[in-house]
Every structure is written in structure tokens, then in C-alpha cells.
N, C-alpha and C positions, 0 to 999 in steps of 0.2 A: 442477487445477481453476482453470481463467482467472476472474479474480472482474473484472475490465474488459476487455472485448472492444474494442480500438482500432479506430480511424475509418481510413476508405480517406483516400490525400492528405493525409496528416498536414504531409511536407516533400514538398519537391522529393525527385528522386533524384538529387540531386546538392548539395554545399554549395560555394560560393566560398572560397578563405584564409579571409579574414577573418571571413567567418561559420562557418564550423565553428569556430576558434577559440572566440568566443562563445560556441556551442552547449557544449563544453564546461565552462567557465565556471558557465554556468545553470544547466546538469545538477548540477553541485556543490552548489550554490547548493541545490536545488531540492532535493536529495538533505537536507542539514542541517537544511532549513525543515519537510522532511518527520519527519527523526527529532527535532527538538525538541517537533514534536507526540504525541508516543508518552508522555514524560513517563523522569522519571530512571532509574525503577526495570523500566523496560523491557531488555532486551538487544539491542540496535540498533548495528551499524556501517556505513560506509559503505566500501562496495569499487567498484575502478576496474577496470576491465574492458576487456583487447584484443579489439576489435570488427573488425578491421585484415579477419580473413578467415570473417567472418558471411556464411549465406547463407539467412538466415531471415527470424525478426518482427524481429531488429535486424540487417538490413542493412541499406546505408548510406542508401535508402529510408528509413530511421524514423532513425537514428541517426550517428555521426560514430564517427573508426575508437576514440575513448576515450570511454567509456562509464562516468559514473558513477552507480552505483544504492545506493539503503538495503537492506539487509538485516535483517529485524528478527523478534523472537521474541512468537506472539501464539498462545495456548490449545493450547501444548505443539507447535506446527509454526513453520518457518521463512518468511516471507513478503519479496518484494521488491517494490520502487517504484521505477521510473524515471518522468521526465516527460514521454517520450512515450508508456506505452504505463498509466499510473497500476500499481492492487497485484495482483498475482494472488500464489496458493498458490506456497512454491518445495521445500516438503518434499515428496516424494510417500508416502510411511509415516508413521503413527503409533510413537510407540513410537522415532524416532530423533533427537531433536534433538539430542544432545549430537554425534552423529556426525555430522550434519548440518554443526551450526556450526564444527565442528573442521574439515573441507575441504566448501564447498559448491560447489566447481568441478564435479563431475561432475552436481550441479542445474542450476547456470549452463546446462550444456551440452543437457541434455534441453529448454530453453527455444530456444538457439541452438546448434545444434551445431560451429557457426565460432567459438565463442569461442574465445581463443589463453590467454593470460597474466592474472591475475587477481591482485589484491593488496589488501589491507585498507590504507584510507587513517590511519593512524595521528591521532583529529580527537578532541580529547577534547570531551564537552559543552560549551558557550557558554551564554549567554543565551538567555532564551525567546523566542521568534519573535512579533512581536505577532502578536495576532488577526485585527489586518488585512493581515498576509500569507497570502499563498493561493497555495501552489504548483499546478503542474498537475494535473487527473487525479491528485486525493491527495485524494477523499472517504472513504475508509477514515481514511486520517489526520486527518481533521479530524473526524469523528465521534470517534475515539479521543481526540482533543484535547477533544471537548465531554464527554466521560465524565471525565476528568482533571478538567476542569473542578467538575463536578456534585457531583464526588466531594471533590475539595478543599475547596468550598464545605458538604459537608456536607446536600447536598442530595438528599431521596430516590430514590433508583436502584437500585431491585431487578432482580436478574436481566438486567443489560444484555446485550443481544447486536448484532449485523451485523445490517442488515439490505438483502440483495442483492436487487435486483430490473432485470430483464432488459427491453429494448424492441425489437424487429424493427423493423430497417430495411433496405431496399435493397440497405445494402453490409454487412448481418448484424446481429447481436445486439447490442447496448449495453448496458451495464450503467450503474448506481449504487449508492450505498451509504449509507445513512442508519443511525442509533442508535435503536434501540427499547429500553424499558427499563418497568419494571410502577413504580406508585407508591399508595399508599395509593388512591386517584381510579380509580386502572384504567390500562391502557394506554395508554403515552406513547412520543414517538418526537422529533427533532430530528433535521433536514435543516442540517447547517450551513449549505451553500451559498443558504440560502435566510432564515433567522435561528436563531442560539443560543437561541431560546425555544422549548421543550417544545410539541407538538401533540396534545392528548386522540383518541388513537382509541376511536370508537363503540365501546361494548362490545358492537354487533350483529352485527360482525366478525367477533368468538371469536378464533382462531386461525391464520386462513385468511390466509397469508401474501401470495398473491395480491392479495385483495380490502381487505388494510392497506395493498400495494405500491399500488394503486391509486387508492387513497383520499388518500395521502399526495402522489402524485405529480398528481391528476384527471385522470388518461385510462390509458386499457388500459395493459398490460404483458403480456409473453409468458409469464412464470414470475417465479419470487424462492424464496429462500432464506435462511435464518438461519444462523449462527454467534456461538454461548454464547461469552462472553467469559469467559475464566478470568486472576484475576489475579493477574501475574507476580511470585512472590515477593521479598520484597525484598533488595537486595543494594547492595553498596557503591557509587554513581553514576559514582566515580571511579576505580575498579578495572574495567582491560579486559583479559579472557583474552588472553594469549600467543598467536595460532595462527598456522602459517606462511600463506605467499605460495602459488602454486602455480607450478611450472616449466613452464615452455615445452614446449608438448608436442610429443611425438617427430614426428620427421619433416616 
């Protein structure tokens, strides 16, 4: 389930030396800024990925032949973010994460099916990312980050969940993704991209994911959707599971 549907002419289809270089760089960069916002007790690594013989959403049209993406663990499935294409779903089953994160190269590949070589970048936690960093196309993560937030502070947040809501355009579907969450008051939600202060929705709404997606955003949307946020047990920040690299596949 693609939770951001990317933009037609994102790059060129082609990078110079010098700029692909870069491109990967940023992608690192973007990758870390991303899982600092998930918060410690999240399960998040970042893996580098041979893009070298992609003939899909990441070839070299969106991406350069090294590719690095976060992989991260959110209400029992496995999800990724790169910056150009922001987070979509990367588990397809319920019921499998552990076998998921143990080899997620055969996910990788139902995304792109050219991916070649894939390896966990060995990056232990750092410093928090300020606030006024803003990777690409990582509004999933930054709503995540304003729940961290809300939560640390001790700040009321019932029942937080995702809240996706989709737009028709031209070159197809667009999505966002905004924090809804219930508080003594009623129904609240927070658009990072737009301010970390909580938004009252009308309780004439109810429920109608829709007409909240609407309200929040002021103009139509095609659909929206929620996902319960279940949170990730806690566990040592500094302890990262063992798992291998994957080999070079045949032929």
C-alpha cells in the first residue's frame, strides 16, 4: 500500500559526476534526519541499496545507481523512506516482521525489482535532528516526530493515529499525511508542515475521514485513510540486531 504517490519529473533522467555524487550524500543525510524523527525506542535502520540495474520507481529517472533508504518498524509492519519517493508500506503480511527485518531484500525487490546488493549501513543513533530540519517527502516522519514530541511533554494524546489523505492530479494521486489524535476537547490533529500546534476538529465531522482530510487540508481530496499507531515496545536504543547483508543475486 503506497502511502506517497511521487510526482511525475522529480529529476532529470539522467545525473552528471558530480551531482550524483551529492545525490547520494543527501540521501544519507535525509535517511538519518528521517529516523531521528521516529524517536529511540523505535526499530529503524538505514540500508544502502544497489540501484546499478533498477527498471522501475527507482530507476535512474528518480534515483542514482546507490540508494539509501530508512527502514523502519511502525504498528507491527515494516515501512521505508527514501527522498525521493517519501514512506510507503514495505511489509506486505501481517503477522511477519520479525522475518521481514531479518532479510527485507525480497520487499526491496517487489518495490523494484532491479535491485541488485543491499546492506544495512552499520550508523548507530546521533543527536536529534532539530526541528527545523525538514527532510523530503517525510511527512509520516515528522507527524511521528510531533507525537514523540506530545508525548514527552506529557501532553494529552489519545488514540493517535496516520492520517493519509490522497489528491487527483493530472500526473495521478498525491498523498499526505498529517497526526490526528482524540484529547479531552474532541478531536485534534497536527499538520507539521504547516505548525506543531494542534488543530480542533468540529465535532460535526464524527468520523468521516474524508470530510476531516478536507477540513484540515480547505479543498476536496480524492479519499484518506487512518492507521492506529501502536507503540513500539521499548528496548535497548543502543543495541542493534545482528542481521546479514544480502548476496549478489545469481546471474
Amino acid at each position: 500500500m503506497r502511502i506517497l504517490m511521487r510526482t511525475l519529473a522529480l529529476f532529470l533522467a539522467w545525473f552528471p559526476a558530480s551531482q550524483a555524487g551529492a545525490r547520494v550524500d543527501e540521501g544519507l543525510a535525509d535517511a538519518r534526519a528521517a529516523r531521528s524523527m521516529l524517536g529511540p525506542e523505535s526499530w529503524a535502520r538505514i540500508v544502502k541499496i544497489d540501484n546499478s540495474h533498477a527498471r522501475g520507481p527507482w530507476r535512474h529517472a528518480i534515483y542514482p545507481k546507490t540508494v539509501y533508504a530508512l527502514v523502519f518498524e511502525l504498528s507491527g509492519i515494516l515501512w521505508i523512506y527514501t527522498d525521493a519517493e517519501g514512506t510507503q508500506s514495505l511489509s506486505r503480511t501481517l503477522g511477519t516482521l520479525e522475518r521481514d527485518k531479518a532479510d527485507p531484500g525480497p520487499l526491496l525487490r517487489q518495490i523494484e525489482p532491479g535491485v541488485g546488493k543491499w546492506e544495512w549501513v552499520e550508523d548507530p543513533l546521533g543527536t536529534t535532528v532539530p526541528a527545523s530540519v525538514h527532510p523530503p517527502m517525510a511527512c509520516v516522519e515528522e507527524s511521528l516526530r510531533a507525537l514523540n514530541q506530545r508525548l514527552t511533554l506529557g501532553r494529552d494524546t489519545r488514540a493517535p493515529q496516520l492520517l493519509f489523505y490522497y489528491v487527483s492530479t493530472p500526473s495521478g494521486k498525491l498523498g499526505h499525511t498529517v497526526l490526528l489524535f482524540r484529547t479531552a476537547q474532541g478531536l485534534a490533529a497536527i499538520d507539521p508542515e504547516l505548525s506543531p500546534e494542534p488543530v480542533e476538529v468540529p465535532r460535526s465531522l464524527g468520523n468521516n475521514l474524508v470530510s476531516i482530510s478536507e477540513y484540515l487540508r480547505g479543498a476536496p481530496v480524492a479519499s484518506a485513510r487512518s492507521l492506529l499507531i501502536v507503540p513500539a515496545p521499548r528496548r535497548d536504543p543502543g543495541r542493534w540486531a545482528t542481521l546479514p547483508a544480502s548476496p549478489a543475486p545469481a546471474g
